[in-house]
N, C-alpha and C positions, 0 to 999 in steps of 0.2 A: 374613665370619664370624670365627669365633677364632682367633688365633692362640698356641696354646698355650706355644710351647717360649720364649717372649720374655717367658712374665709369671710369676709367682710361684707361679701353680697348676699351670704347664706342669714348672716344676722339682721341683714335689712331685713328678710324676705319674712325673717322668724319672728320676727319684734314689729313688723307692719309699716314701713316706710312710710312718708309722708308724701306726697305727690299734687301736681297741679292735675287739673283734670282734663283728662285727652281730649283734645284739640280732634277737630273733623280730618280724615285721613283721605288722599285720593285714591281711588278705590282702585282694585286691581290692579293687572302688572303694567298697563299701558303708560303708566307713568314712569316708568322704568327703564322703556324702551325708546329711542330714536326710533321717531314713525318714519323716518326715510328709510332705516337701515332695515327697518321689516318689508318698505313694497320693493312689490318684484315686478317684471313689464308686464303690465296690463291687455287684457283682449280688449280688441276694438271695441267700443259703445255698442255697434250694431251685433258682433258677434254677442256679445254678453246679453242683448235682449234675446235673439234667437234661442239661444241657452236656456236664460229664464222661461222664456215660453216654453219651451220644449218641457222641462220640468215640470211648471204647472200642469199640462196635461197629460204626464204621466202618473204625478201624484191621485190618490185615493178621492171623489168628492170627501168630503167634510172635513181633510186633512190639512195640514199647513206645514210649510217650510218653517226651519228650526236656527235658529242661531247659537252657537255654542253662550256660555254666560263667560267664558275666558275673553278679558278685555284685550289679549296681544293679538287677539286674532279674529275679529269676528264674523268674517265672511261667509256666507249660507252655503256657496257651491265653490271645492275649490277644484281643479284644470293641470292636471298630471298625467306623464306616462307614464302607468302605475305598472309596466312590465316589460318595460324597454324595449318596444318591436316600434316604437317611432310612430307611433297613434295614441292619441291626447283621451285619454278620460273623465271624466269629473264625476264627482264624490257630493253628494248631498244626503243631507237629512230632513226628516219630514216626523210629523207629530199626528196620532188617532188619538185624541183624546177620549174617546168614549169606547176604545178596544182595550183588552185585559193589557195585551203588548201596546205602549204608548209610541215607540221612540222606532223607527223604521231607516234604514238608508237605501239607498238608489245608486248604483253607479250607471252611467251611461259612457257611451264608444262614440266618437268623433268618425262621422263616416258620410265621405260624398257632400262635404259642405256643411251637412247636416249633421244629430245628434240622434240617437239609438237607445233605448235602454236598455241595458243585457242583463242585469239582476237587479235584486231587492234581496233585503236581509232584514229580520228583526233582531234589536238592540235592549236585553234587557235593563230596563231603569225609567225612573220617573222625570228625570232631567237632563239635559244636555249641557257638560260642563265643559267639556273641551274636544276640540277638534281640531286634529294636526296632521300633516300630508308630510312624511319625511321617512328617511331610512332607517329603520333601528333594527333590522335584522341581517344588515353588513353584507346584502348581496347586490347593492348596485342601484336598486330601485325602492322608489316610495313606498312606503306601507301607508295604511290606514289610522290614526293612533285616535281613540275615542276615552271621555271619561266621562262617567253618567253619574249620578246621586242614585241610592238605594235606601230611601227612608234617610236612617239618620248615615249612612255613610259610605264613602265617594268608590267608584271601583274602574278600573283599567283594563280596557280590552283592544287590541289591534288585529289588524286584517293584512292580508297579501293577497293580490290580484294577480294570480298565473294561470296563464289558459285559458280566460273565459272563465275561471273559477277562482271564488272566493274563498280562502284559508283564514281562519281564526287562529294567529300564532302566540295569541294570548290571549289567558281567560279570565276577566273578572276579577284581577288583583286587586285589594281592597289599601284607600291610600284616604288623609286628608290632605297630603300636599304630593305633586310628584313633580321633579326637574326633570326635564327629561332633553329641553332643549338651551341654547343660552340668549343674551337679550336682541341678538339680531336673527334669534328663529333656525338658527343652526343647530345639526344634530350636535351632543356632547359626548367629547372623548375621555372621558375624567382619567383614565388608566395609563394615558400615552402610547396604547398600543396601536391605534391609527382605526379601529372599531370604535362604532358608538356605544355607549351605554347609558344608565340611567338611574338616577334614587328613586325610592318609594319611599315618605314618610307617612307614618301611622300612630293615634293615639289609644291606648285603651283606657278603658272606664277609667283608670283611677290616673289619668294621665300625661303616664310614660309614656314615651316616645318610643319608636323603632322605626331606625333607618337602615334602609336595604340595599345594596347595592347590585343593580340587572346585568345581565350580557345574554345577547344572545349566539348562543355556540353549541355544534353538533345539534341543529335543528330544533333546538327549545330554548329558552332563555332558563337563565342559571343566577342560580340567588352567589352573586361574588362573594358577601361581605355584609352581616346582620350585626347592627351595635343598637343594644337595649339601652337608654339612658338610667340613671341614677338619681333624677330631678326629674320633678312635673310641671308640665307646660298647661295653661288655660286653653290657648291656641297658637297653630303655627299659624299665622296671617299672612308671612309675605315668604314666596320659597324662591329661589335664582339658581340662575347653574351660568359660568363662566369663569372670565382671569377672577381669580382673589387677590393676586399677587404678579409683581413683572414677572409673565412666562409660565407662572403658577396656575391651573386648573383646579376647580374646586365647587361648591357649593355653596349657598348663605340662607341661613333658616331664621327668622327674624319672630321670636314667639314669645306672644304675653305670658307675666307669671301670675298676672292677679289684673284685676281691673285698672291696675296704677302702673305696673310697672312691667319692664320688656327687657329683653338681649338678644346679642345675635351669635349666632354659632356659625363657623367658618369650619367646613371641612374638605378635604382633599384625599387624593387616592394612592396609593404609597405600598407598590406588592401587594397590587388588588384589595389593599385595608382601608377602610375609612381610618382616616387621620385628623382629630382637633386640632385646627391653626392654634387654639391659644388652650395652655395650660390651666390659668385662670378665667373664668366667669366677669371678673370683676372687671376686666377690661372692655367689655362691651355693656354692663348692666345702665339701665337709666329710667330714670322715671318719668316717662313717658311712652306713648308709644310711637316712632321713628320707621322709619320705608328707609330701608340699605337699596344701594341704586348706585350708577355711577354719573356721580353730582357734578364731573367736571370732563367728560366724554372722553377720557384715556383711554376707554375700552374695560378699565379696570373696578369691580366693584366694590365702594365705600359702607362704612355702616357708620350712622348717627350715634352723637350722643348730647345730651344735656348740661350744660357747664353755667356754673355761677359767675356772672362779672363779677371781673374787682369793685371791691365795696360793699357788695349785696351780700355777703356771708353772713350777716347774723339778723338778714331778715328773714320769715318766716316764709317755707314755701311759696304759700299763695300771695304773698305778696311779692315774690321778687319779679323780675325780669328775668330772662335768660339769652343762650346763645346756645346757637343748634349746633354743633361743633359734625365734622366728616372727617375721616381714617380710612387707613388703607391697612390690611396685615402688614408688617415687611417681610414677610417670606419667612421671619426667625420664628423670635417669640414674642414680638413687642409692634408698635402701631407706629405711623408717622401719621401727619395732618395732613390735610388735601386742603378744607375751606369751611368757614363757616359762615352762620346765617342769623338774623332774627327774625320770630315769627311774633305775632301777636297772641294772646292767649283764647281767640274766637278763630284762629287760625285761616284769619280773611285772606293774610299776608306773608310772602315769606319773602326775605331781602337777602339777598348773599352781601357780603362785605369783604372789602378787598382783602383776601387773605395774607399780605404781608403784614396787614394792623394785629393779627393775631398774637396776643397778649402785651399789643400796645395801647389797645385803646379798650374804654369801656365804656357803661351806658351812665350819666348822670342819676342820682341817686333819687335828685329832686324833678324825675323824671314822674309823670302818670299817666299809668295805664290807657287806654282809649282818650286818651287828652291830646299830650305831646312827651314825646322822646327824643332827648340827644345822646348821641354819640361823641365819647370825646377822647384826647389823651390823655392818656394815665399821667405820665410826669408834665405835661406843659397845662392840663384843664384847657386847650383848645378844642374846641369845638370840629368836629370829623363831619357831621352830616346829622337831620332833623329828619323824624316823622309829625308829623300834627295830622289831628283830626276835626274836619271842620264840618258845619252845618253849611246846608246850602248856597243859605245869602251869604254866610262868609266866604261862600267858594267862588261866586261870583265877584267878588270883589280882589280875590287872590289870583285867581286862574290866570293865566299870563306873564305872570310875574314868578319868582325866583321858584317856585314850588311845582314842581310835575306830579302829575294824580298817578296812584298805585294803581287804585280800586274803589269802590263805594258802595255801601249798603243803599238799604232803602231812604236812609235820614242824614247821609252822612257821608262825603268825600274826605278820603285818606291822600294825604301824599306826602313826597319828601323833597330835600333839596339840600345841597352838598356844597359847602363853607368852599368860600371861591378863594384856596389857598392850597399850596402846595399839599399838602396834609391833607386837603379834602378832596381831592382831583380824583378820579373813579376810586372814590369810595365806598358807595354802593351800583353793583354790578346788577344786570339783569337775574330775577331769579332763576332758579336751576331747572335744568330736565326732570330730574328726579321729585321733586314736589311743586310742580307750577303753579302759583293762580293766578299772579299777573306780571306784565314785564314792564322794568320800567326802561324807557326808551331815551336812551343816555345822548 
């Protein structure tokens, strides 16, 4: 694995790096995913009320329906042939707060129109973190996939519905982060064997990491592949499972090393081995903390980093400007560019830029902060495209004219507009999937 203290990211980390101060993050993976490519066809309105009722009155009084806190997915009841005899089930969870056991589920049978309910189970844990309906035990049909919180820490239990009976084919795997599926909600093959499997990341006390690699085979799941790190992580914040690379399957674990500073780790499956896409560390390290995602809807997932425009090199952190730069592995041992962006340092905003200006253009020096910003050419100093920040009555008097609004606080309209020259022609592009908060409408 890495060895930190020998290479250039190891000395940042030892010597205490200097850092802007992280920017608000959008939370969870829903940011990460095309919300078209997760729905699937939906029960008619009427059916879904019928459903919901039926539920209600088979829960406990004083109990309530549960929503997983995983933002890819947070449907209360989901609607599965959990046994492949061609009759629809649904899966819900419900909460007793004031019972020893909090966290209970429900399946019920689709029968005569109507809805049945043929078991209950209790779920040990205080919380409901995730809730998945898919295959991962490679026999044809959905399992149950649940993740609860336990005090301080997260654990993995799934179910199989055969017979009218419920199978616990996993117990209480204890994880802070798990892959298990990729950003369109697909089970993952990390192996190429045409089986699903699955990482488990975990930290202990003083750290380290251990990533685990699942399969389920010969009727239990099997630990493939255990890699202890060598480096400690604050936290894993953002974990993915899909392409890394053209045709490449893999993982992306995107974790703080300190309150300032982040990386991403790319790994893949190679003779059932976890494999580091990258050799060095230093290739993904940034000060900042950054959501890997795929910024430009290839299918394929980028990871972020932090780059100083030309010019700004010898001001000090907190004062510069930046530019959010996005990569892709290439499969070898080295990265290529996909596209970059600029956010503001309240992170109201984030603006993709046309990615061919990609080390041709950069930000005016005599630019400031929450004021105004240009973008220009390196070699001609023409002007690429403007952010300004105006008060209200000044927005009224702008609005309509060359400048289109990003976003706006409570005291204050942002917006921009794009030098009416070849050079400036989609300049700035709509922001990304991967970190949206507004779009500008070109």
């Amino acid at each position: 694995m890495m060895r930190l203290l020998n290479s250039r990211w190891g000395r940042y980390i030892a010597a205490g790096s200097m850092a802007v101060l992280l920017g608000a993050v959008l939370s969870g993976c829903s940011v990460i995913s095309d919300p078209k490519l997760l729905m699937k066809p939906p029960m008619m309105s009427t059916d879904k009320e019928k459903l919901y009722n039926i539920v209600q009155k088979e829960t406990p009084p004083e109990s309530k329906l549960i929503r997983p806190k995983d933002m890819s997915n947070t449907s209360m009841i989901r609607v599965e042939d959990l046994n492949g005899d061609g009759i629809r089930e649904a899966s819900v969870f419900y909460e007793t707060p004031n019972e020893n056991v909090r966290i209970h589920g429900m399946i019920l049978e689709e029968q005569g129109g109507s809805w049945v309910k043929k078991l209950t189970f209790d779920v040990p844990g205080n919380e409901l973190e995730s809730f998945k309906v898919m295959d991962i035990t490679n026999d044809g049909n959905p399992d149950i996939v649940v993740g609860v919180s336990l005090q301080d820490q997260k654990a993995l239990t799934a179910y199989s519905y055969k017979g009218g009976v419920l199978e616990q084919v996993l117990g209480g795997v204890p994880y802070n982060q798990v892959i298990i599926d990729d950003m369109q909600g697909n089970a993952l093959d990390l192996s190429g064997d045409g089986k699903s499997d699955f990482v488990v990341v975990s930290l202990n006390a003083s750290g380290f990491a251990t990533i685990a690699l699942y399969q389920y085979q010969d009727d239990s799941f099997k630990e493939m592949d255990r890699v202890v790190t060598d480096y400690t992580v604050k936290e894993v914040y953002n974990a993915l499972g899909g392409e890394i690379a053209d045709g490449k399957m893999g993982i992306v674990l995107d974790a703080d090393l300190d309150d300032r500073s982040s990386f991403t780790q790319m790994m893949y499956v190679k003779d059932n081995k976890l494999v580091s896409a990258f050799k060095s560390p230093d290739q993904t390290y940034r000060d900042d903390k950054i959501l890997s995602g795929d910024v430009n809807n290839d299918g394929i997932i980028e990871f972020g980093l932090k780059e100083t425009p030309k010019g700004w090199e010898h001001y000090v952190f907190d004062s510069r400007m930046w530019f959010y730069t996005f990569y892709q592995w290439d499969g070898k041992e080295g990265k290529k560019f996909v596209s970059f962006q600029f956010r503001d340092d309240a992170d109201l905003f984030h603006l993709n830029l046309k990615p061919e200006w990609y080390g041709k253009i950069t930000i005016d020096t005599k630019s400031e902060k929450d004021k105004y910003i240009r973008f220009k050419m390196i070699k001609t100093d023409e002007t690429v495209a403007e952010v300004k920040y105006f008060t209200f009555s000044q927005w009224d008097l702008e609005k309509g004219k060359s400048w289109k609004e990003i976003t706006r606080t409570k005291d204050r309209v942002i917006a921009s507009r794009v030098a009416q020259s070849e050079a400036g022609k989609d300049a700035l592009s709509k922001t990304s999937q991967l970190n949206r908060k507004e779009e500008l409408n070109e």
